[in-house]
C-alpha positions in Angstrom: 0.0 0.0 0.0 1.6 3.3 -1.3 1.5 6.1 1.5 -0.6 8.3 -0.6 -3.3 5.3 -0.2 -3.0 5.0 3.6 -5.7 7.1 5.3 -5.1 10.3 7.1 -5.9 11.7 10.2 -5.5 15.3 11.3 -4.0 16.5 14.5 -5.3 20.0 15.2 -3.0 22.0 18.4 -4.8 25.5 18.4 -2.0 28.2 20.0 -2.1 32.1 21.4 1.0 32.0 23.0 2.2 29.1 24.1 5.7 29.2 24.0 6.1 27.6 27.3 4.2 24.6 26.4 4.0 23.8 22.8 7.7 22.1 22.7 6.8 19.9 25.1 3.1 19.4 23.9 4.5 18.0 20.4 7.1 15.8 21.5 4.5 14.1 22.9 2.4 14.5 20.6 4.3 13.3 17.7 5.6 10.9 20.0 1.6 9.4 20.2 1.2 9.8 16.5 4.1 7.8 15.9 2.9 4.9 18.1 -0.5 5.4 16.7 0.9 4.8 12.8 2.7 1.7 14.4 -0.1 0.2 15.8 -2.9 1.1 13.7 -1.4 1.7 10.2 -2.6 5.1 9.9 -1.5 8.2 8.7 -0.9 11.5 10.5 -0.9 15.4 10.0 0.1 17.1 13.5 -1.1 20.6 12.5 -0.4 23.7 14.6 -2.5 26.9 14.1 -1.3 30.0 15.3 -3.9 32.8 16.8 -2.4 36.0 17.2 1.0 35.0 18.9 2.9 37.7 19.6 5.9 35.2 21.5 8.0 32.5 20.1 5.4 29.9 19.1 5.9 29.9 15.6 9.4 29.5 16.0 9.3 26.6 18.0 6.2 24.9 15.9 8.2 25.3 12.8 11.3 23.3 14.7 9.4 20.1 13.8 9.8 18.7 10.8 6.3 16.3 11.3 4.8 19.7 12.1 2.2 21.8 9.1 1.7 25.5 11.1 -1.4 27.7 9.9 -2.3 30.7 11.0 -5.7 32.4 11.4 -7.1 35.9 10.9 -5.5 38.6 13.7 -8.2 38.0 17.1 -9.7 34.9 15.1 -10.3 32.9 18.8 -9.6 29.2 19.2 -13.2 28.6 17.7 -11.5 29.6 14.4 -8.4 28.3 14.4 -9.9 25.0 15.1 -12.4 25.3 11.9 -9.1 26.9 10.1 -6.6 23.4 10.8 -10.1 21.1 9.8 -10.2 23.5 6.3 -6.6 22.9 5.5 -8.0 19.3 4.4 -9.8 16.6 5.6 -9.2 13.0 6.9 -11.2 10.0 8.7 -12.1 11.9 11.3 -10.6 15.1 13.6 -7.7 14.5 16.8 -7.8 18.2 18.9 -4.9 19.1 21.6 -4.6 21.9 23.8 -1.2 23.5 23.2 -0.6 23.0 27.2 -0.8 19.6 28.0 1.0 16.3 27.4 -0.6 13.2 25.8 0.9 9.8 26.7 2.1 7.6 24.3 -0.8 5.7 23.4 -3.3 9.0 23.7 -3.6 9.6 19.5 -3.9 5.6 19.4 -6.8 4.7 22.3 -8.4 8.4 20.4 -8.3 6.6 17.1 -9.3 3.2 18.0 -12.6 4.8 19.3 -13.5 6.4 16.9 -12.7 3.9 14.2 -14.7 1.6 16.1 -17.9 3.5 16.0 -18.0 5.5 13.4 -21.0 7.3 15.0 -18.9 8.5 17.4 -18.9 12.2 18.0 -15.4 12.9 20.1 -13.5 10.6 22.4 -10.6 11.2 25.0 -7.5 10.3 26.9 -5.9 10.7 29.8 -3.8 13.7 29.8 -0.4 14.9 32.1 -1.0 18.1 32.7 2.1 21.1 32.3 3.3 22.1 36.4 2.4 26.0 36.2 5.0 28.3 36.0 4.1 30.9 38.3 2.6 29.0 41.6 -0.5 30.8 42.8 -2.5 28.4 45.6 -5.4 27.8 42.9 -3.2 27.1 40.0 -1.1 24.7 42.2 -4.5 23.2 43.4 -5.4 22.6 39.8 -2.2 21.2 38.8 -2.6 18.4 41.8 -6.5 17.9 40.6 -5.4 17.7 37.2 -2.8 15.0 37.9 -4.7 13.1 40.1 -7.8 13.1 38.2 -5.4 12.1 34.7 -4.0 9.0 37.1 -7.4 7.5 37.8 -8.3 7.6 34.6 -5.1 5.3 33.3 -5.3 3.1 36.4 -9.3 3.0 35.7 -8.9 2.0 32.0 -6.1 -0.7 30.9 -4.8 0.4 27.1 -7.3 0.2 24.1 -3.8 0.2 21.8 -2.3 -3.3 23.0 -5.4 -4.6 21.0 -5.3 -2.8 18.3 -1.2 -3.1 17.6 -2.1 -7.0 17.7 -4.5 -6.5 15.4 -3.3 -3.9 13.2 -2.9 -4.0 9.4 1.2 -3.7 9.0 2.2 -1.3 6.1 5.7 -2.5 4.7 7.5 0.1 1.9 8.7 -1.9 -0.5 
């Protein structure tokens, strides 16, 4: 099977920003994606759109070479540049990430199989590491702990959707 035959799937990171986070956000991410082709045979297009950033977040977006960056209209709002990354093209279905979190490893994959699955399926998630905040008010600190917790229970509560699906997986050799 030629790579232009293999399906694609879009990843979508909306960003206003987020130069403290997005480095870290898409190692993982393409990290997940990379497990997800692996295991599922699937094609990937991490996309990064840019809303207004006035820091470095282009700069670090465009430091990975896996990475297609957009950017929307000045003051567009994440509403847009989340319609703008699903009119750059379509695929089987949409993957969405928050510029500030982390995704484990088999996030884009236990996503995927979901919504392969069920094809009437709407959205689906995964547990998610949330980024320690940088300046350490009570609340945020409070949020960061409930955030962690809350993303532990969640992987203890669930065993992985991907060991299945890597089993069962179609394998796509280049010849």
């Amino acid at each position: 099977m030629s790579a232009r035959s293999i399906p694609v799937v879009p990843v979508i990171v909306c960003a206003h920003n987020e130069e403290r986070s997005l480095g870290a956000c898409l190692r993982a991410l393409l990290a997940s994606v990379a497990y997800a082709e692996r295991a599922l045979g699937l094609r990937y297009e991490v996309r990064v759109v840019l809303d207004r950033c006035s820091d470095s977040s282009e700069q670090i977006a465009r430091g990975f070479d896996r990475v297609r960056v957009l950017r929307v209209l000045e003051g567009a709002g994440k509403v847009e540049a989340q319609r703008a990354g699903v009119a750059a093209g379509g695929g089987l279905f949409f993957v969405f990430c928050d510029a500030d979190v982390l995704v484990g490893e088999q996030s884009v994959c236990a996503v995927s199989e979901v919504l392969l699955a069920d094809p009437s399926a709407m959205a689906a998630g995964a547990a998610l590491r949330p980024l320690r905040p940088v300046r350490r008010t009570p609340i945020a600190e409070a949020l960061y702990v409930y955030n962690a917790r809350r993303g532990e229970r969640a992987r203890a509560a669930r065993p992985s959707a991907c060991a299945r699906a890597r089993a069962a997986a179609p394998r796509v050799h280049s010849g």
